[in-house]
Phi, psi and omega in degrees: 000154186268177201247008157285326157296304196287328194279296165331308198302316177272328198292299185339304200260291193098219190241011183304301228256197181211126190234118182203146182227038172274154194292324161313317190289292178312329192286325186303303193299003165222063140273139220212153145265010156309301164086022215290298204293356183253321158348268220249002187055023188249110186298066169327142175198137172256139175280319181191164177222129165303092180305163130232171184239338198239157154303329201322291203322354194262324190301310151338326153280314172304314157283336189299298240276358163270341146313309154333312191305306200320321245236068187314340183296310163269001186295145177199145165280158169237096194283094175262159156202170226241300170247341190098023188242067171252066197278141175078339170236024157165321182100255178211027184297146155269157191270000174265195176265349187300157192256013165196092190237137207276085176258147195263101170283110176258020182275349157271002162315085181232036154305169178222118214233357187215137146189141182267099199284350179287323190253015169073339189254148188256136129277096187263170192248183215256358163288338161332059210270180158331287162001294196302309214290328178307317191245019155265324176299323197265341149344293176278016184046050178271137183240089169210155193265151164260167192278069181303153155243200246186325167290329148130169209279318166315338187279150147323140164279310191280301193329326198265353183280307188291324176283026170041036176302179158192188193210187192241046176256187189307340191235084174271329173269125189294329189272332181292037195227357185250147200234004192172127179224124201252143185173181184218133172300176189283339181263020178116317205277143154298168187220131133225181217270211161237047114270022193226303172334295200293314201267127177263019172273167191286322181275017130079035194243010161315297156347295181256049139234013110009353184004291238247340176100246157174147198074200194289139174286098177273354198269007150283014163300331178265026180236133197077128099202173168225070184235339154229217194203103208237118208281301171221145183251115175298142156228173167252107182293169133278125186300146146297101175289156186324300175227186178195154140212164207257134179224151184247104207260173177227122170254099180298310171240163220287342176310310160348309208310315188276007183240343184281317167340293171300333186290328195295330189306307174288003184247304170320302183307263173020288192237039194295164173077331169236355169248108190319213148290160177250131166270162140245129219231133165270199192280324208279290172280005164290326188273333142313343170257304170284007202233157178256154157296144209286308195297007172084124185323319202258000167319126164250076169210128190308189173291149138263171206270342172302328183277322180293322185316293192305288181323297181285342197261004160293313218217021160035069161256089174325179172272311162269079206256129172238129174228131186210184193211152190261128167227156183146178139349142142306321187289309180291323175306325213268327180310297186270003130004269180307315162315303173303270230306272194334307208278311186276333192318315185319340202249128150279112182212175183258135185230075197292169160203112191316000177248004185292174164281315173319320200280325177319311199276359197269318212256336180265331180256006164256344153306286206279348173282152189289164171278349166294313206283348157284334175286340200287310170293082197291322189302318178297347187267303186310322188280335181276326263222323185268324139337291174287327171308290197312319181269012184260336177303299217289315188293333162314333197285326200261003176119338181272095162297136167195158163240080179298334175277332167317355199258343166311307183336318202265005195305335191196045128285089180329333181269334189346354187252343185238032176265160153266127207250031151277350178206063139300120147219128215271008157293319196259337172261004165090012177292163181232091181239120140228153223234147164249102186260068191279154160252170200208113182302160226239059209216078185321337175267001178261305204298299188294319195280316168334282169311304192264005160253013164269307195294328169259345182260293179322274203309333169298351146279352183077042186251134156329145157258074195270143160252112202251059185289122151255122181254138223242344182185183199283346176225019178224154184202145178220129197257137167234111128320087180265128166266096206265150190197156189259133190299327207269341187257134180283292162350291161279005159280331168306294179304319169309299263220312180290265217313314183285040133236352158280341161319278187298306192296305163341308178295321194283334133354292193260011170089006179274110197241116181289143180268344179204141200252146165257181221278325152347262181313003171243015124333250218306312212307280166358083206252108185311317209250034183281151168309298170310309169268017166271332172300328181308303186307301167339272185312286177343277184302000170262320167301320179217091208282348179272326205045112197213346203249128159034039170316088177112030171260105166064040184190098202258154185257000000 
């Protein structure tokens, strides 16, 4: 960097922010779980990287950095992110190639700058993790959920809201959940929606209850996109309901799949609004949540089938798990219950609920026995070890971010055993995760085709073949593959990386289409000269006519 450029930067942000362009410093933001740069040999690199502290500073940097574009000598891009815990589809990597980028860190935004406890909505800044927002609420006694993922108390709130992440509490699609959005195009201008225009009263809070606006809907241009910068975000929690449970259905045998597909289908119409998303899980990936790999963390080879065998009949894992959760009334919880029991009864399956008594009294003699003597015990060690999954589970459902799901990562880390797995993180800790999220129509016999094409492709790489159905509605299913990999070994970074593109291109065949690309896969996937991104480009060059904002993110060039 010139030290005339470094000079701009600092007179701009002044003493607020943090600027640096040492390399020990660069290095940590493109630590990754990816593995891209041992792949594809294309040498991803930051030029300097940006703190900022105030929202003001990001229009004060979107200019400085149009200014600039004229001037080769000083022209430079701009990458932001919110904490950089985009684990498997880039992390806090940027997706373009330029030699001279910029990234912008907004994880010390963590205002909370607006709430309404009567109407439920939070306003947030773009640092803003699960975490915070979890201990602003239960600080202040708010009976409201936070919007949780499986990526863990550390992630962005908003950031997972714009890649149209979701979870599985009552507000499962995160972004229809955002109702105002404040922000600045890549050219500067500010952005609020022409109902924030419009209203001349002093609290301005119409706006954020509100989604759609007036006029052309524009704030979904900041999702998926590299067109702006989105400074603070509204969302609408879901209250804490009176009461709740969780329920687990268990199918021993995989033949199931296809008869179990319509009840989940009937029970999501049936009870949409009190019964949350449903995951459906195979055995492969439940041995994953409780189970160590048989074959050794750094092991690059699958299960055999005598080692899943062994596993589940130890830690009793059907082949199928459908798991979802009851929210209401005590009266409604306990009616449509009976209703889910009644409806899977058709099935020979096992049928649990986190409210039962077996499970109450299972969680009270394991409170109460000493930890030598759980530790002493391997059957007593297995029932706590599945104890704590299962009730770390139930708090997600409720709104508690934590990290339990984090453990997949770690699946062939060779050190995996020496993490604490109160401060997991698998950017920084050396996992090797990338992920195939397609969506799938919501059907048994796609479902079932789905399954045996996962099934068959993943072990000609030595990738686990874990499986993951979320059904997101009655007619949407969005499937995630995690492709766990040991980072360290060059093979299984190949084999990682071939497997996730015969996925996808196989898949888009059969009609299986990912809903979110990792900063690869929006390069290769991607076809410029397509209607739709050509329409993209159109927008692009009136928005960011420099192009200086998030070069080749969701715009392949």
């Amino acid at each position: 960097m010139s030290p005339q450029l470094a000079s701009l930067i600092e007179n701009v942000l002044a003493t607020k922010s943090r600027f640096s362009s040492a390399p020990q410093q660069l290095a940590r933001f493109m630590r990754a779980t990816e593995g891209l740069d041992n792949f594809d040999n294309k040498q991803r690199q930051l030029m300097a990287v940006i703190t900022l502290t105030d929202v003001s500073e990001i229009k004060l940097i979107l200019d400085l950095a149009n200014q600039c574009a004229k001037d080769e000598k000083l022209a430079f891009s701009l990458y932001p992110i919110s904490t950089g815990n985009n684990w498997g589809y880039g992390t806090s990597q940027p997706t373009g190639l330029a030699n001279n980028i910029i990234l912008l860190d907004l994880g010390r935004l963590t205002k909370i700058t607006h709430f309404d406890s009567e109407l439920g909505l939070v306003t947030i800044e773009p640092g803003v993790t699960q975490q915070q927002l979890s201990d602003f609420l239960h600080q202040h006694n708010h009976d409201y959920m936070v919007p949780v993922t499986g990526a863990g108390p550390s992630c962005s709130l908003l950031a997972n809201a714009l890649e149209r992440g979701y979870g599985i509490t009552p507000y499962t699609d995160h972004f229809s959940a955002v109702t105002s959005i404040q922000g600045y195009w890549a050219n500067g201008r500010p952005y609020q929606s022409a109902v924030y225009e419009l209203d001349a009263s002093e609290e301005k809070l119409v706006d954020k209850t509100f989604k759609w606006g007036l006029g052309p809907y524009l704030e979904g241009l900041f999702t998926q996109s590299n067109l702006g910068i989105v400074s603070q975000m509204t969302l609408r929690l879901a209250k804490i309901k009176p009461d709740f449970t969780s329920f687990f259905i268990q199918m021993a045998d995989d033949s199931l799949l296809e008869a179990a597909v319509p009840l989940i289908r009937e029970v999501l119409q049936d009870y949409e609004g009190i019964v949350g998303s449903i995951n459906l899980m195979d055995q492969r990936r439940l041995l994953s949540m409780f189970a160590k790999n048989p074959n050794g963390n750094d092991a690059h080879q699958v299960m055999l089938s005598n080692d899943i065998n062994k596993l589940a009949s130890e830690l009793r894992a059907p082949s199928w798990t459908i798991v979802g959760s009851i929210y209401g009334s005590s009266r409604v919880v306990k009616v449509v219950k009976k209703e889910i029991d009644d409806i899977f009864k058709q099935l020979p399956c096992k049928r649990i609920y986190s409210n039962s008594l077996s499970i109450i009294l299972a969680n009270k003699t394991i409170d109460i026995l000493p930890a030598w003597l759980i530790n002493k015990v391997p059957m007593l060690t297995t029932i706590a070890e599945q104890l704590n999954s299962f009730n770390k589970g139930k708090d997600i459902m409720l709104g508690k971010p934590n990290k339990i799901a984090l453990k997949l990562a770690y699946w062939r880390h060779k050190d995996a055993d020496g993490f604490d797995k109160d401060k997991l993180s698998p950017g920084q800790d050396g996992c090797g995760l990338l992920w195939y999220a397609p969506l799938i129509p919501m059907k048994a016999n796609k479902m079932r085709e789905f399954v045996e094409f996962i099934r068959a492709t993943c072990p000609k790489f030595n990738i686990e073949p874990f499986i993951t159905f979320t059904n997101l509605k009655h007619d949407c299913v969005d499937s995630t593959i995690p492709i766990v990999f040991d980072l360290s070994n060059p093979k299984a970074v190949n084999d990682a990386h071939n497997c996730l593109k015969m996925l996808v291109e196989q898949g888009l065949k059969k009609g299986f289409v990912p809903y979110r690309l990792n900063i690869d896969q929006q390069q290769w996937l991607l076809n410029k000269d397509s209607d739709f991104w050509q329409t993209v480009n159109q927008l692009k060059s009136s928005l960011d006519p420099n192009n200086i904002l998030s070069q080749g993110r969701y715009n392949p060039n």
